[in-house]
C-alpha positions as CSV (number, residue, x, y, z in Angstrom):
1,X,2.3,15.9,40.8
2,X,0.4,14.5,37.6
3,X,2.3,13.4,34.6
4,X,1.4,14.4,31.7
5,X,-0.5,11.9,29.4
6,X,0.6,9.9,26.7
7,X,-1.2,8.8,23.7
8,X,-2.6,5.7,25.1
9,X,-3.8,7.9,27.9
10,X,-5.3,10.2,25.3
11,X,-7.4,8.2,23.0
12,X,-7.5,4.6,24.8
13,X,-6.6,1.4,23.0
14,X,-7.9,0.4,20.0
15,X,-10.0,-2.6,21.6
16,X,-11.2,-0.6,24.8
17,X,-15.2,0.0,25.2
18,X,-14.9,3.4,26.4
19,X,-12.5,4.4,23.2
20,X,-14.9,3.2,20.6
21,X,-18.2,4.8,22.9
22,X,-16.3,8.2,22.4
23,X,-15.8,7.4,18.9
24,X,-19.1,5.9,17.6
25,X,-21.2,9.1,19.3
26,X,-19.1,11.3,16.6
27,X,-20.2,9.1,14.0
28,X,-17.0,7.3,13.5
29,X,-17.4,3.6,12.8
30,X,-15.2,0.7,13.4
31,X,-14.2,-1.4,10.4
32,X,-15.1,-5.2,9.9
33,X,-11.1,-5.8,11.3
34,X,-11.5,-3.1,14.3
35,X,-14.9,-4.7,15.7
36,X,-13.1,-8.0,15.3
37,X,-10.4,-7.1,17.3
38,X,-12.7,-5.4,19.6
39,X,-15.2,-8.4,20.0
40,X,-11.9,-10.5,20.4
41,X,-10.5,-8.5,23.0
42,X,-13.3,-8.1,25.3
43,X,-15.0,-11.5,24.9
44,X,-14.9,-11.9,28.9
45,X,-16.8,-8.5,29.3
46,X,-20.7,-8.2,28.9
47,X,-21.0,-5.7,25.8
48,X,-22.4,-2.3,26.4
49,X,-25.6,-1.5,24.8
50,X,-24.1,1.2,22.5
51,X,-22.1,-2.1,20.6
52,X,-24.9,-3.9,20.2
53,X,-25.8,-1.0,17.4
54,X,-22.7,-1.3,15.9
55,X,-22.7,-5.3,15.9
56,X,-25.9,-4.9,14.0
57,X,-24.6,-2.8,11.5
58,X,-21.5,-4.9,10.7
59,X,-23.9,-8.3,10.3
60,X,-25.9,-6.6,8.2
61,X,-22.9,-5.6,6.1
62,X,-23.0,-2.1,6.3
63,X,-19.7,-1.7,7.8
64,X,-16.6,-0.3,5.8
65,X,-13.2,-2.8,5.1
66,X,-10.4,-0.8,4.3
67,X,-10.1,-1.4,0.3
68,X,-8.6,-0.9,-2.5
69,X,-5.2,0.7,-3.2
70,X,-4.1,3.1,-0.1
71,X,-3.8,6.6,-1.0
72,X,-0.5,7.7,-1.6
73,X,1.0,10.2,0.4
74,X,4.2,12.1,-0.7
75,X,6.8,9.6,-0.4
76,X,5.3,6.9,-2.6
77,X,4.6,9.7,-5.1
78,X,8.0,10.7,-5.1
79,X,9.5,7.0,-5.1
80,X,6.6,6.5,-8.0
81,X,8.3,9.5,-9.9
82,X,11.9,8.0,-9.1
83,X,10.7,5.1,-10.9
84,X,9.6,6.1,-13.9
85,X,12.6,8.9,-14.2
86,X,15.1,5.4,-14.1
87,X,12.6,3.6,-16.1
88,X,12.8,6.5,-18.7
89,X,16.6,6.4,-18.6
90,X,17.0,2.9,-18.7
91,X,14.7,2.2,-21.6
92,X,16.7,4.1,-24.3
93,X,20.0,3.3,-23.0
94,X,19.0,-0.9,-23.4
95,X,17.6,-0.3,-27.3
96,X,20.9,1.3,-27.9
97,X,22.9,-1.3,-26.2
98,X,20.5,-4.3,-28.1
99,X,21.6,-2.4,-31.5
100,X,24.8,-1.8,-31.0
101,X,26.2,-5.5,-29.6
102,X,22.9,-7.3,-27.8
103,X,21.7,-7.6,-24.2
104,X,24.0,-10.2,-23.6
105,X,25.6,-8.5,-20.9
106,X,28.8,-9.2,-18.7
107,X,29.1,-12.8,-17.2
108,X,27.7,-10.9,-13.8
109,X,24.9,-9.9,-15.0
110,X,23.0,-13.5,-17.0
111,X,22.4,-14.9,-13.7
112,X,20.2,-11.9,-12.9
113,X,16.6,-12.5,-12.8
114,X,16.0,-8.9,-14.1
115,X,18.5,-9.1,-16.7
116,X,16.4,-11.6,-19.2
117,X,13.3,-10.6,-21.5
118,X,13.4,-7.4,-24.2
119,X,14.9,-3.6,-23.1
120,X,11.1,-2.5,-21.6
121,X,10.8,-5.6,-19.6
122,X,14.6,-5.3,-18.6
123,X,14.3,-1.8,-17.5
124,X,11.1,-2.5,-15.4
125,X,12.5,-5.3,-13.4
126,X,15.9,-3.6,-13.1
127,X,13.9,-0.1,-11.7
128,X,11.6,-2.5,-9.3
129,X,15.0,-4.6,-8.2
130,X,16.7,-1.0,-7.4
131,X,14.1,0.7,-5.6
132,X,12.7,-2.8,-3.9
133,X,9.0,-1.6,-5.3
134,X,6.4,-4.6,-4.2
135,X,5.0,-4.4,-8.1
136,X,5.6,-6.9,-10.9
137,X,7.1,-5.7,-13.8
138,X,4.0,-6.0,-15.5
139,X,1.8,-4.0,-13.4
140,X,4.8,-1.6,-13.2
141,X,4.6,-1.4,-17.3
142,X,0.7,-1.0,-17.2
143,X,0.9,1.9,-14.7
144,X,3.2,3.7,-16.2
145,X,1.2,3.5,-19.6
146,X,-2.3,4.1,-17.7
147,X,0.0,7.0,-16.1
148,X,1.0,8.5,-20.0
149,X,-2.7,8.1,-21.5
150,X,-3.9,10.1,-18.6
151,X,-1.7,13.0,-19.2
152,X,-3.3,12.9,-22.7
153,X,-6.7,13.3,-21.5
């Protein structure tokens, strides 16, 4: 009685020949990193003559890398619009507070590494420090202004 296969059954490994053969007769081509890997992997084997093509093309440069910013799928949108929904409350709430009696803040809060600079800067690093975003606060800042002058357009 056969199993059913799994996924590695299915479409191979990433480094096998025969996965890639499949793949490169629909047109797909490997990235810089996936014919490394490949090469890498199979280094003991003689290369079938369908690689050598594909060898070619990534030493002449015409192979894709994976750049540039991924493409956001529904979750980092929706943290992205968590983030500036805090940032928006924060930001008023810290110009009030400077007003009213400065940003001095409890005895808790000076040791803080988000809890120094002016309100905008203080809301940014507070927002990144609660949601644990992998942004500075001034690329946060510049987002969300690139983000507002594109709703203008």
């Amino acid at each position: 009685m056969k199993s059913d296969p799994d996924l590695y059954g299915l479409f191979g490994a990433e480094t096998e020949f025969s996965t890639w053969e499949q793949r490169t007769k629909q047109g797909i081509l490997p990235t810089r990193e996936q014919l490394k890997a490949i090469l890498l992997a199979n280094a003991g084997q003689q290369f079938p003559d369908w690689l050598l093509g594909v060898v070619i093309i990534g030493i002449e440069g015409r192979l894709k890398g994976t750049r540039g910013r991924r493409k956001e799928n529904a979750l980092l949108k929706s943290r992205w619009t968590l983030a500036v929904a805090k940032y928006e409350y924060l930001l008023p709430w810290l110009q009030r507070r400077e007003e009213r009696c400065g940003l001095q803040g409890w005895s808790v809060l000076r040791g803080k590494h988000w809890w120094t600079g002016p309100p905008h800067e203080r809301a940014a690093r507070i927002v990144i420090a609660q949601l644990n975003l992998s942004i500075d606060w001034r690329a946060f800042l510049n987002r969300i202004s690139s983000d507002k002058s594109a709703d203008l357009l």
